[in-house]
C-alpha positions, -999 to +999 in steps of 0.1 A: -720-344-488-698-361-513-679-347-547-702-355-576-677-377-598-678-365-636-688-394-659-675-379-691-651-356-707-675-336-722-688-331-689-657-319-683-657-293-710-689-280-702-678-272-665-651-256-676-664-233-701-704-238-695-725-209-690-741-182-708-707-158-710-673-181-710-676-190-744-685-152-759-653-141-740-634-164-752-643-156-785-638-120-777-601-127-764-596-150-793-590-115-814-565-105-787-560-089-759-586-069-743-593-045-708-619-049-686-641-019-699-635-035-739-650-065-728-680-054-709-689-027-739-686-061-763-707-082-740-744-065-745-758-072-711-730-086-685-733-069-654-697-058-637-707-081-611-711-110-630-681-102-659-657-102-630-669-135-616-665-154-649-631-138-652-620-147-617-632-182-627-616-187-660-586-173-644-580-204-620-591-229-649-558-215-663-581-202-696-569-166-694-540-146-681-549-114-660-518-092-667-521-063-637-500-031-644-500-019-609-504+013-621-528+046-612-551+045-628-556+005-620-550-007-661-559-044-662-558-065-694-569-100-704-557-123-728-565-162-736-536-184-724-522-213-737-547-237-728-578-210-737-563-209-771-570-245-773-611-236-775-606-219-811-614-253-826-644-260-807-660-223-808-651-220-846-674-258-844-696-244-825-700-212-848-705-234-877-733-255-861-755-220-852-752-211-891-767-247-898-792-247-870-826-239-880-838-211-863-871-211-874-879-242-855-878-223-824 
């Protein structure tokens, strides 16, 4: 089967940080750094399933940094790297355009 080719950067964007939960923890990182447990409490619905998949995966897009104590009990904290930082403009634009949006032309 071969490698769909992406067309665009945008298309680019969106695989890296599409989905219904990249963006809200990136916004919840974006206030600093933040354990497991913090960020499922903040994210109304995730499953622990699902939370650690979307970590895992915005782990090897290089988006966050898992810093792992090694300690017991296991103490795990997340924080936006480098690159993740790099999203503030766009989710700040993002945030902006959901104020403007109309919502009652649902």
């Amino acid at each position: 089967m071969p490698v769909k080719q992406v067309c665009c950067s945008v298309e680019v964007t969106l695989k890296v940080i599409g989905g219904r939960w990249k963006v809200l923890i990136i916004h919840h990182l974006l206030n600093g750094t933040m354990r497991f447990n913090e960020l499922q409490r903040n994210l109304t619905g995730i499953t622990h399933r699902t939370l650690s998949r979307q970590l895992r995966e915005m782990e090897v897009h290089q988006l966050i940094v898992r810093n792992d104590f090694n300690e017991i009990p296991p103490r795990v904290e997340y924080s936006l790297s480098p690159l993740g930082h790099s999203l503030k403009a766009i989710l700040l634009a993002m945030d902006e355009w959901g104020r403007k949006y109309p919502v009652a032309a649902e």
